[in-house]
N, CA, C and O atoms as a Tinker XYZ file with bonds, in Angstrom:
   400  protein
     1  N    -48.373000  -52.147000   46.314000    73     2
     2  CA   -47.069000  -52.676000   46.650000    64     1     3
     3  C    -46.999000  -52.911000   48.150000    63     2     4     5
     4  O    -47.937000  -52.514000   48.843000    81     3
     5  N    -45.974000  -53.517000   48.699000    73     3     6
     6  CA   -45.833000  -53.844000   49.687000    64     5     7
     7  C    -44.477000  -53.500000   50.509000    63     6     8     9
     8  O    -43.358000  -53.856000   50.141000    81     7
     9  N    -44.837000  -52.532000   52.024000    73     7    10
    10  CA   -43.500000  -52.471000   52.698000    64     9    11
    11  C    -43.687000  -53.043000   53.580000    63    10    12    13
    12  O    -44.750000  -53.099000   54.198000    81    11
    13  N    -42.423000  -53.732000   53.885000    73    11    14
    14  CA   -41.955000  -54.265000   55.115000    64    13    15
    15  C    -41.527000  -53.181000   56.455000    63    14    16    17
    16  O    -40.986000  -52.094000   56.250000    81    15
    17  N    -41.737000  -53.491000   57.287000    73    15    18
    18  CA   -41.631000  -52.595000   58.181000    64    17    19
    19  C    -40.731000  -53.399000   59.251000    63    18    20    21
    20  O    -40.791000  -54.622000   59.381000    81    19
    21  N    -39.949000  -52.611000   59.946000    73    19    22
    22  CA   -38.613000  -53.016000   60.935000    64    21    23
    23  C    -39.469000  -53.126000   61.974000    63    22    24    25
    24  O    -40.574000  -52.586000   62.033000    81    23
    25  N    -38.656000  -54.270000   63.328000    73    23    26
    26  CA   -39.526000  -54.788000   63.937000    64    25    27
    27  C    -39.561000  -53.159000   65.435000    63    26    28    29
    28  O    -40.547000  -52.836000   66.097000    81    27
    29  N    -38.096000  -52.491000   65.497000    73    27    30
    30  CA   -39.133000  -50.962000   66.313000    64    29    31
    31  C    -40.022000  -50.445000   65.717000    63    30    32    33
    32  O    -40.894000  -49.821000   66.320000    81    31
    33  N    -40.019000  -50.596000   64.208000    73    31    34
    34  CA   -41.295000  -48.954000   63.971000    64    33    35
    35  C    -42.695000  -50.112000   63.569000    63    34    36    37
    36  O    -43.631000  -49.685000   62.893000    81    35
    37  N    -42.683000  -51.502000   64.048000    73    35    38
    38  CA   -44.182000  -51.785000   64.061000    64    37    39
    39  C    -45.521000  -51.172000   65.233000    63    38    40    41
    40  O    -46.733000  -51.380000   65.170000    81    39
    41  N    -44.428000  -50.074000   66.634000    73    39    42
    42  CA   -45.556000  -49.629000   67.177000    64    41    43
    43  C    -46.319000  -48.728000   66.698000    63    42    44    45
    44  O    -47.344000  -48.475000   67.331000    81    43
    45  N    -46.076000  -48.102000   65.632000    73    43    46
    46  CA   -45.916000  -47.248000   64.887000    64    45    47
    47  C    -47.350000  -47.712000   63.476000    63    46    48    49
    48  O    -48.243000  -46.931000   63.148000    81    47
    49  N    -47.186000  -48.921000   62.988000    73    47    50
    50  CA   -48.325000  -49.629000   62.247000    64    49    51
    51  C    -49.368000  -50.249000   63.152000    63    50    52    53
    52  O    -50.019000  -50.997000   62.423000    81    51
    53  N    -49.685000  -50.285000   63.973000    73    51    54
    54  CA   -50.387000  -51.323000   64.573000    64    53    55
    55  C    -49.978000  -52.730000   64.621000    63    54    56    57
    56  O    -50.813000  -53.634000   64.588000    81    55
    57  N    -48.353000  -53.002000   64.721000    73    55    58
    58  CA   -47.836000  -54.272000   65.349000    64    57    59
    59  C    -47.441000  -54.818000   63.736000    63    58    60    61
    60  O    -46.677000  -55.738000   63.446000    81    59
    61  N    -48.216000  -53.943000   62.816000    73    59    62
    62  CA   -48.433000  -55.445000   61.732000    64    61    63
    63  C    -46.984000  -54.856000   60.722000    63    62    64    65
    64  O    -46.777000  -53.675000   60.441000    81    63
    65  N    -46.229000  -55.887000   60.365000    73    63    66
    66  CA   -44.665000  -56.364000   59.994000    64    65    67
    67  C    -44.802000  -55.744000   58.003000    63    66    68    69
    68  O    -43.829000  -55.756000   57.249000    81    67
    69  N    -45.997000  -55.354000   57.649000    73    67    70
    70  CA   -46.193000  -54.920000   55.732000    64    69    71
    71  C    -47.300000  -54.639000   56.078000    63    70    72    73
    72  O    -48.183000  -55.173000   56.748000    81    71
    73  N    -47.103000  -53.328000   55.309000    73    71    74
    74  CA   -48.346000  -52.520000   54.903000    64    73    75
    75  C    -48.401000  -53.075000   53.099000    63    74    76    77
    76  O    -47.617000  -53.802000   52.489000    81    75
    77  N    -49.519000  -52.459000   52.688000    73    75    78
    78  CA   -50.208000  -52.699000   51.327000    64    77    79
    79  C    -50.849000  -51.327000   50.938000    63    78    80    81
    80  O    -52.022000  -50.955000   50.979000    81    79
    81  N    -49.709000  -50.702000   50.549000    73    79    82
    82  CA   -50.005000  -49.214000   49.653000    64    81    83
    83  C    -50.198000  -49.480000   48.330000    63    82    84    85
    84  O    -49.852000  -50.592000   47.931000    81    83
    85  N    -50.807000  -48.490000   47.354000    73    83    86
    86  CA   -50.901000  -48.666000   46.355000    64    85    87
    87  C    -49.624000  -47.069000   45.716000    63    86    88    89
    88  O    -49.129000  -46.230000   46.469000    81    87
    89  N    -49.497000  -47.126000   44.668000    73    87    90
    90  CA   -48.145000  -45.913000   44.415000    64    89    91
    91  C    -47.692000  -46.410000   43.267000    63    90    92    93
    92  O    -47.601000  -47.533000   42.770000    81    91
    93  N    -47.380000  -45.121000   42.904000    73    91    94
    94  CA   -46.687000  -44.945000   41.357000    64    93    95
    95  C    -45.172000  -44.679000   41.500000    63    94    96    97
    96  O    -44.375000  -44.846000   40.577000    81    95
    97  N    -44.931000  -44.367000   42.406000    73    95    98
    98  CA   -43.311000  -43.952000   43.014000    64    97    99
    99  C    -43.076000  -44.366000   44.557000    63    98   100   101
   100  O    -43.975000  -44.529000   45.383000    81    99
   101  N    -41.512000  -44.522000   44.811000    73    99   102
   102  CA   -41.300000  -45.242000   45.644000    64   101   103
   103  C    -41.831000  -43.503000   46.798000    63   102   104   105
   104  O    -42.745000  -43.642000   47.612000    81   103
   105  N    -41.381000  -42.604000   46.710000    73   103   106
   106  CA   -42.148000  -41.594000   47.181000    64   105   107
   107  C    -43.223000  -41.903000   47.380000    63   106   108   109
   108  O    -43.298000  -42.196000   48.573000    81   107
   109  N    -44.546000  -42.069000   46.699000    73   107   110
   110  CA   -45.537000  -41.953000   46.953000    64   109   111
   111  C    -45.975000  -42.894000   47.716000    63   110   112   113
   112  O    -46.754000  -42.563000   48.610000    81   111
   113  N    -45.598000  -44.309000   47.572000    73   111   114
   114  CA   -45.475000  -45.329000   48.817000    64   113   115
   115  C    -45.269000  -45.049000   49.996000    63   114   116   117
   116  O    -46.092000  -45.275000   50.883000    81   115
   117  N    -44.153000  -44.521000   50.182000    73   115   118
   118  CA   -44.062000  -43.441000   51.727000    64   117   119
   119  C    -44.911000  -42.639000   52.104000    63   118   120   121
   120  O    -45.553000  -42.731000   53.151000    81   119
   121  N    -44.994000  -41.794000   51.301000    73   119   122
   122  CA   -46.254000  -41.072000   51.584000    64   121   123
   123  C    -47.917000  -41.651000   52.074000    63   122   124   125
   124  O    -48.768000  -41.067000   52.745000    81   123
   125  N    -47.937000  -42.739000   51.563000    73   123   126
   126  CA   -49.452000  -43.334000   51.286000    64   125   127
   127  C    -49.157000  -44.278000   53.015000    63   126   128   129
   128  O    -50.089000  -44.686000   53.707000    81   127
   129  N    -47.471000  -44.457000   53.426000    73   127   130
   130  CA   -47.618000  -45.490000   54.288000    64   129   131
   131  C    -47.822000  -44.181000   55.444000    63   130   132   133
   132  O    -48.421000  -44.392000   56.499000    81   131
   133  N    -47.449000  -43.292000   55.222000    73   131   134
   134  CA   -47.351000  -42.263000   56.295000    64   133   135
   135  C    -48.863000  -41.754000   56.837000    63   134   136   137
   136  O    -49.332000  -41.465000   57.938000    81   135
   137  N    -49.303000  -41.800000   55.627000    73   135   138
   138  CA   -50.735000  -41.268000   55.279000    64   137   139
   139  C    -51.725000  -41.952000   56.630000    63   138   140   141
   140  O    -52.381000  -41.290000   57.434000    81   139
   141  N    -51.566000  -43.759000   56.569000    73   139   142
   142  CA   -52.113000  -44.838000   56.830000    64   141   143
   143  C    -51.783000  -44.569000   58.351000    63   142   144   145
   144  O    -52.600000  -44.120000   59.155000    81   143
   145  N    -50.538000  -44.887000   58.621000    73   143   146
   146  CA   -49.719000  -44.913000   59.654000    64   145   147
   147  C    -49.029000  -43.597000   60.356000    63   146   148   149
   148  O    -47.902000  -43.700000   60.841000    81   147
   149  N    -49.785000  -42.299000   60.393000    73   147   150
   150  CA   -49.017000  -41.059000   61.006000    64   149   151
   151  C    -48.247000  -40.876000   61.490000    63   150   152   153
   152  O    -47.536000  -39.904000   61.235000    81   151
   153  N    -47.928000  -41.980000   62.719000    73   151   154
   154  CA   -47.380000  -41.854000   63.385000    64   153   155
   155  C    -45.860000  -42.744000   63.629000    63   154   156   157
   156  O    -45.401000  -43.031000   64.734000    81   155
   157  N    -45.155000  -43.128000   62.110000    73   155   158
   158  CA   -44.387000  -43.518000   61.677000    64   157   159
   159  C    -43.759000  -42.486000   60.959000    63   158   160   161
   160  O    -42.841000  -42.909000   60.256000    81   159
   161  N    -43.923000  -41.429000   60.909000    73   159   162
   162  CA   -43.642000  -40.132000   59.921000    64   161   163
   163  C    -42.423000  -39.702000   60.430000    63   162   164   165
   164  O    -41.397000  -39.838000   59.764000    81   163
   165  N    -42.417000  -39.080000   61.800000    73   163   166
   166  CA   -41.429000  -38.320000   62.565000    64   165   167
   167  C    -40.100000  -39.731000   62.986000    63   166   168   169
   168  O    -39.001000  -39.500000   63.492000    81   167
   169  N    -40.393000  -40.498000   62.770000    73   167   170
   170  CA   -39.274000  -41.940000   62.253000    64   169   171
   171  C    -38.306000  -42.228000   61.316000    63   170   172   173
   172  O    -37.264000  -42.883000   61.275000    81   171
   173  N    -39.021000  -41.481000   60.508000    73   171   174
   174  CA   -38.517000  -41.704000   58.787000    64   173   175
   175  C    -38.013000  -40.136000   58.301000    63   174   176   177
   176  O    -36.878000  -39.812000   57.954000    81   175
   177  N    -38.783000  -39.591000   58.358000    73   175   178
   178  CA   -38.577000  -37.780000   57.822000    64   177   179
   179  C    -38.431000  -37.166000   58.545000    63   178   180   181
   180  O    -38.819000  -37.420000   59.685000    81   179
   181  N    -37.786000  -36.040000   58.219000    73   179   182
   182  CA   -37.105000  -35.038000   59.195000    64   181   183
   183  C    -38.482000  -34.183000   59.110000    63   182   184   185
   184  O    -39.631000  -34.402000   58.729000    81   183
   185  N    -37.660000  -32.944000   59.744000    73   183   186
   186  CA   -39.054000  -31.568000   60.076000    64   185   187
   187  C    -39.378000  -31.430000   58.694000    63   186   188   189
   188  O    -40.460000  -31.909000   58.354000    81   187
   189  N    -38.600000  -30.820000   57.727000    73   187   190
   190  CA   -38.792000  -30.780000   56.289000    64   189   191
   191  C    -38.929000  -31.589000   55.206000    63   190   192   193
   192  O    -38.913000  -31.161000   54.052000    81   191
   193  N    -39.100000  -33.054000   55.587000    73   191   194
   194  CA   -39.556000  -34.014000   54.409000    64   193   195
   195  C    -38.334000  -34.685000   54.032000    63   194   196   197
   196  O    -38.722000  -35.651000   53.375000    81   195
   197  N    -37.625000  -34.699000   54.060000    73   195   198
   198  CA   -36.160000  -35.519000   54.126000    64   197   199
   199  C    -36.134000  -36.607000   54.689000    63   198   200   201
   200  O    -36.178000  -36.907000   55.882000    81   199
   201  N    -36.059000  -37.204000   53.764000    73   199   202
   202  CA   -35.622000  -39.336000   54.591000    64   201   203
   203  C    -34.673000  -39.110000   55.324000    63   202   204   205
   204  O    -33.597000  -38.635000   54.959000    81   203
   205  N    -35.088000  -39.542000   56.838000    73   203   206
   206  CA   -33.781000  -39.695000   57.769000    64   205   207
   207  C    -32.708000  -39.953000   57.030000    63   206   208   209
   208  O    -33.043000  -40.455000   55.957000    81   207
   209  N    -31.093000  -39.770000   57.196000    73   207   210
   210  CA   -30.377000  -40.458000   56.891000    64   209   211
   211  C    -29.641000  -41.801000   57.582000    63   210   212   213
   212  O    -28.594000  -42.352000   57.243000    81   211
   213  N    -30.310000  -42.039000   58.370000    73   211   214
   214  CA   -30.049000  -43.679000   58.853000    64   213   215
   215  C    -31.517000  -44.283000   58.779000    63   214   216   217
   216  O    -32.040000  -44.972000   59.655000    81   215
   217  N    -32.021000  -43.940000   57.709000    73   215   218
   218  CA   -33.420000  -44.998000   57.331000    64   217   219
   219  C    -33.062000  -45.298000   56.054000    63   218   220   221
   220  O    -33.008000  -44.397000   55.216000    81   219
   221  N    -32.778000  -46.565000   55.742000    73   219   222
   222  CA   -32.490000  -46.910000   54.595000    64   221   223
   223  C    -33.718000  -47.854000   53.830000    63   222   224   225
   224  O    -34.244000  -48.885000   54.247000    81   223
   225  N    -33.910000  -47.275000   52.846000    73   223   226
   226  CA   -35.364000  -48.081000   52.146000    64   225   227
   227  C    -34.670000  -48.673000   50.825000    63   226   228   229
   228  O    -33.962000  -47.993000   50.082000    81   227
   229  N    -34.846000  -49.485000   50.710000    73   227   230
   230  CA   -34.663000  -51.370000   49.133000    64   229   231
   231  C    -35.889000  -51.237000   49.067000    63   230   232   233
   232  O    -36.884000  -51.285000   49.791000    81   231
   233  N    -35.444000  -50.960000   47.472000    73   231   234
   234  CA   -37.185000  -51.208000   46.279000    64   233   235
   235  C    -36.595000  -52.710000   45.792000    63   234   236   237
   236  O    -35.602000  -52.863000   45.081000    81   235
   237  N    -37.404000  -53.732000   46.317000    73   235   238
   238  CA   -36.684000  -54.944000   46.231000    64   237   239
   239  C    -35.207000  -55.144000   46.209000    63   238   240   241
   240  O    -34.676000  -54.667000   47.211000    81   239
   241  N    -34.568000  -55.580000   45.559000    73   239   242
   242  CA   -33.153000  -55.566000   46.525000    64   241   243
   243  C    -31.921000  -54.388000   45.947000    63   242   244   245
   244  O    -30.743000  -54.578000   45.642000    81   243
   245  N    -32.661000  -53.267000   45.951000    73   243   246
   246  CA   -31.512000  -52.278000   45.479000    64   245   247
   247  C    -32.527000  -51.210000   46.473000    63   246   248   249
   248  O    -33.702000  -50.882000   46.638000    81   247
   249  N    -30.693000  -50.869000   47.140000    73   247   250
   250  CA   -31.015000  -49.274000   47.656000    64   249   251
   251  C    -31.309000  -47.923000   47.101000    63   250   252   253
   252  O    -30.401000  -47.337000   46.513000    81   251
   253  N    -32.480000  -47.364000   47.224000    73   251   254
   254  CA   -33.190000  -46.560000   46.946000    64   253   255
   255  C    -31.920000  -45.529000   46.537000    63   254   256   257
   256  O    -31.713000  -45.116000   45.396000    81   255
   257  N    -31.457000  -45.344000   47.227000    73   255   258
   258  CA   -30.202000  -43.939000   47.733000    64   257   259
   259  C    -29.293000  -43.974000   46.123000    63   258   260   261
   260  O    -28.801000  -43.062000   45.457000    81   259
   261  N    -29.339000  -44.989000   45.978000    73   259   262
   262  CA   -27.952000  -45.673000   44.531000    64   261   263
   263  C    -29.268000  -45.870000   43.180000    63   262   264   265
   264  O    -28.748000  -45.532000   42.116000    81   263
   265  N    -29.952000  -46.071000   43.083000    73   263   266
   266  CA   -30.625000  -45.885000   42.171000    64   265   267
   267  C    -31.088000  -44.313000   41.300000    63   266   268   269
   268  O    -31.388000  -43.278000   41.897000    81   267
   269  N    -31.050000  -44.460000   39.896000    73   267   270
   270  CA   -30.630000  -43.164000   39.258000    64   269   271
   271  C    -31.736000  -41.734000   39.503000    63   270   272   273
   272  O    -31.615000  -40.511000   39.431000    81   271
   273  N    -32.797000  -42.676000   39.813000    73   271   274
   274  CA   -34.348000  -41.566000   40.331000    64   273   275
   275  C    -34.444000  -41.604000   41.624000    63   274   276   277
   276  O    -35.285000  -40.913000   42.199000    81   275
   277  N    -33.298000  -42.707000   42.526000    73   275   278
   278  CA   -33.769000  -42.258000   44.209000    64   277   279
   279  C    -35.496000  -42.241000   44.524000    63   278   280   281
   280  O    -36.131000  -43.185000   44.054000    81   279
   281  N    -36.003000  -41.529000   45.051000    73   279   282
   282  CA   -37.147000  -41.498000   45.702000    64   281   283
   283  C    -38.304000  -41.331000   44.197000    63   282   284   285
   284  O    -39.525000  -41.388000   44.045000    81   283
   285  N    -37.307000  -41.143000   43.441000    73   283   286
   286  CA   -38.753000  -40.856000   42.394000    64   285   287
   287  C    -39.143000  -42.144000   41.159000    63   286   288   289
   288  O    -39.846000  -42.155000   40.149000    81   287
   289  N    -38.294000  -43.141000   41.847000    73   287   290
   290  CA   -37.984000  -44.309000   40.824000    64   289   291
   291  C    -39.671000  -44.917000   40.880000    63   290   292   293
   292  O    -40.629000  -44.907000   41.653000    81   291
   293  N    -39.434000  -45.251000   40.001000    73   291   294
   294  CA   -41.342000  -45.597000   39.644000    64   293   295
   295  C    -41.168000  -47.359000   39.803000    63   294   296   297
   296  O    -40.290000  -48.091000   39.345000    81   295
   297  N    -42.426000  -47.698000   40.674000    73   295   298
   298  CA   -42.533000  -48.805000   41.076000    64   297   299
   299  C    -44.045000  -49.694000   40.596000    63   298   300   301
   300  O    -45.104000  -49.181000   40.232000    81   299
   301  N    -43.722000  -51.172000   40.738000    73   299   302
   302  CA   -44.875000  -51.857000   40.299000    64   301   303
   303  C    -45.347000  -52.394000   41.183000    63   302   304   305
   304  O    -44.591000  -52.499000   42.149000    81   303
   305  N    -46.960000  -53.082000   41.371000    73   303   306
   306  CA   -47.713000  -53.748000   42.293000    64   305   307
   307  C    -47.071000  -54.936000   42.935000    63   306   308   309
   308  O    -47.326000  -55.248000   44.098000    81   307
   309  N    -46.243000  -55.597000   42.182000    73   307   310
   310  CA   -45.198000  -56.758000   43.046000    64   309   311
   311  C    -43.928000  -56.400000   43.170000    63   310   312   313
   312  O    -42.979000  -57.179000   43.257000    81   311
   313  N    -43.863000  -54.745000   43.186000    73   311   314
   314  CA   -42.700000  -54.529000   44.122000    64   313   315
   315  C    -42.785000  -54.626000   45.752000    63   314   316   317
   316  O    -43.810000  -54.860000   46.392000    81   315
   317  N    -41.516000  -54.402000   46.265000    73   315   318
   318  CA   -41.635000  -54.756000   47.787000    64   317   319
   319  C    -40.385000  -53.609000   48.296000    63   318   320   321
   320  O    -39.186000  -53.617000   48.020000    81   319
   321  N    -41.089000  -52.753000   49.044000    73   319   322
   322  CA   -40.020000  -51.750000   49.492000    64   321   323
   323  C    -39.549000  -52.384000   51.233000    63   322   324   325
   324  O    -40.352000  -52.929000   51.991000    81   323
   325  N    -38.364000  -52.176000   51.485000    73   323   326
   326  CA   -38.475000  -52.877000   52.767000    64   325   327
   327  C    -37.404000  -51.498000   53.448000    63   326   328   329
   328  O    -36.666000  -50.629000   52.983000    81   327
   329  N    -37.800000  -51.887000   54.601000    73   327   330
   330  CA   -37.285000  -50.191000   55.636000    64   329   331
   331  C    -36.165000  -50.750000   56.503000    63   330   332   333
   332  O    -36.497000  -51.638000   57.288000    81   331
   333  N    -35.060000  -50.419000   56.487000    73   331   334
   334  CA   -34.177000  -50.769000   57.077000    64   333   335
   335  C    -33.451000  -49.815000   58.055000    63   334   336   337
   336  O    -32.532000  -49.127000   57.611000    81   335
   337  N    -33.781000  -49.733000   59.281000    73   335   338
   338  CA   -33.139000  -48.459000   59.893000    64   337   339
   339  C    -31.296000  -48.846000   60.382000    63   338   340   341
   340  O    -30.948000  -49.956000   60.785000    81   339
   341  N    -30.489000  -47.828000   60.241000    73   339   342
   342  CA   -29.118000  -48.286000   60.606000    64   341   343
   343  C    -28.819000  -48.634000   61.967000    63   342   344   345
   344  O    -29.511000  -48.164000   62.870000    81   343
   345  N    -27.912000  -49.366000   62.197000    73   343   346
   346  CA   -27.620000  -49.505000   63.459000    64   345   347
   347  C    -26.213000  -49.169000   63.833000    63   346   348   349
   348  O    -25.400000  -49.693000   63.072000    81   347
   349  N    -25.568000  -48.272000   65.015000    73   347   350
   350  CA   -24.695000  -47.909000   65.602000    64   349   351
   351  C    -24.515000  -48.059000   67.045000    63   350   352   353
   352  O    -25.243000  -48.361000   67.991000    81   351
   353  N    -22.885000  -47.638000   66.828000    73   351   354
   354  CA   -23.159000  -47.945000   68.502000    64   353   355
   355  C    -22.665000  -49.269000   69.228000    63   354   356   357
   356  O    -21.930000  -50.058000   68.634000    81   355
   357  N    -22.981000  -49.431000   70.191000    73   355   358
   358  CA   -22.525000  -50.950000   71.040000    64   357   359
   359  C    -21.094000  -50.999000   72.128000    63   358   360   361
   360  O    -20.367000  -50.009000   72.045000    81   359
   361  N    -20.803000  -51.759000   72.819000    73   359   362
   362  CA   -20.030000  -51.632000   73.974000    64   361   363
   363  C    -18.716000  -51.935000   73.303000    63   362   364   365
   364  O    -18.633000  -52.699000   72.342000    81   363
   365  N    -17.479000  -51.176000   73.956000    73   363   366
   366  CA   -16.159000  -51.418000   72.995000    64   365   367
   367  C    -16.040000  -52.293000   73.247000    63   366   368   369
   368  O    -16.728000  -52.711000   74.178000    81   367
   369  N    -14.961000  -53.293000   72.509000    73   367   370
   370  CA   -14.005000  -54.360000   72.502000    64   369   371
   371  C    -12.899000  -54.294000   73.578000    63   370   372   373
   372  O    -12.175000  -53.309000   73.723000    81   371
   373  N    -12.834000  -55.284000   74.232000    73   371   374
   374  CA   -11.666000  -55.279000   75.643000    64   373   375
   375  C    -10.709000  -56.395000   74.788000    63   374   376   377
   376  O    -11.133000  -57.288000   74.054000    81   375
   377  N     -9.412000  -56.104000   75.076000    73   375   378
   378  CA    -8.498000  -57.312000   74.335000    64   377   379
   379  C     -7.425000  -57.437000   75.792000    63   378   380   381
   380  O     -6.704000  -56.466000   76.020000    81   379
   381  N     -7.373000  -58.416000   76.555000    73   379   382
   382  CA    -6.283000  -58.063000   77.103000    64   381   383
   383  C     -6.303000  -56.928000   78.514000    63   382   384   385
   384  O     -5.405000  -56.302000   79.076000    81   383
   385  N     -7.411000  -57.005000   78.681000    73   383   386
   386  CA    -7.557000  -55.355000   79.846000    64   385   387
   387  C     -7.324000  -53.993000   78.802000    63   386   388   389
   388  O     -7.123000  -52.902000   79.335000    81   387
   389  N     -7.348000  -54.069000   77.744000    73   387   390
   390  CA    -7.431000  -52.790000   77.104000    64   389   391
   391  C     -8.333000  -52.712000   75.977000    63   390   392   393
   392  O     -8.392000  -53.658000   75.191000    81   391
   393  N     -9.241000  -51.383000   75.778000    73   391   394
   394  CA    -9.940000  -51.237000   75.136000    64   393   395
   395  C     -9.420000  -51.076000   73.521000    63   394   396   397
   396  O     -8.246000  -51.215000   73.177000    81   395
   397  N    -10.395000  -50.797000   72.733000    73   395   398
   398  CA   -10.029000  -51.337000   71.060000    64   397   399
   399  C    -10.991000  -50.385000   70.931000    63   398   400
   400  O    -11.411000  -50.079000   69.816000    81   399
């Protein structure tokens, strides 16, 4: 199968935008990309193995998180997991000389 990778954590792959794991679970895909890529690990998982919670991973176009097996949902060779990290944050809104 194939993940897409966000364009910060390509320093992390060697630049390159999809890896090509092989996996029986969307777990084990992670695992196998972590495996490949080490140093994408401390990105994604906490100290104890826990998906960040602002890393959001789509087993093609449904979020992992809302699906009934989550991380253990079993996947096929033309699936496509894609890594989406959240974004927060940014400079307030001025309306008028006053902030929002």
């Amino acid at each position: 199968m194939k993940i897409y990778i966000p364009t910060p954590l390509r320093a992390y792959t060697a630049t390159l935008d999809a890896v090509d794991v092989p996996a029986a679970t969307v777990s084990e895909a992670l695992a196998k990309l972590t495996e490949q890529h080490p140093g994408i690990q401390p990105h994604l998982f906490t100290a104890d193995g826990k998906l960040r919670s602002f890393v959001n991973i789509y087993l093609n176009d449904d979020d992992v998180r809302y699906l009934p097996e989550k991380e253990a949902t079993p996947v096929k060779d033309a699936d496509s997991l894609t890594i989406i990290p959240s974004i927060a944050g940014g400079a307030p809104h001025f309306v008028g000389g006053c902030c929002l």
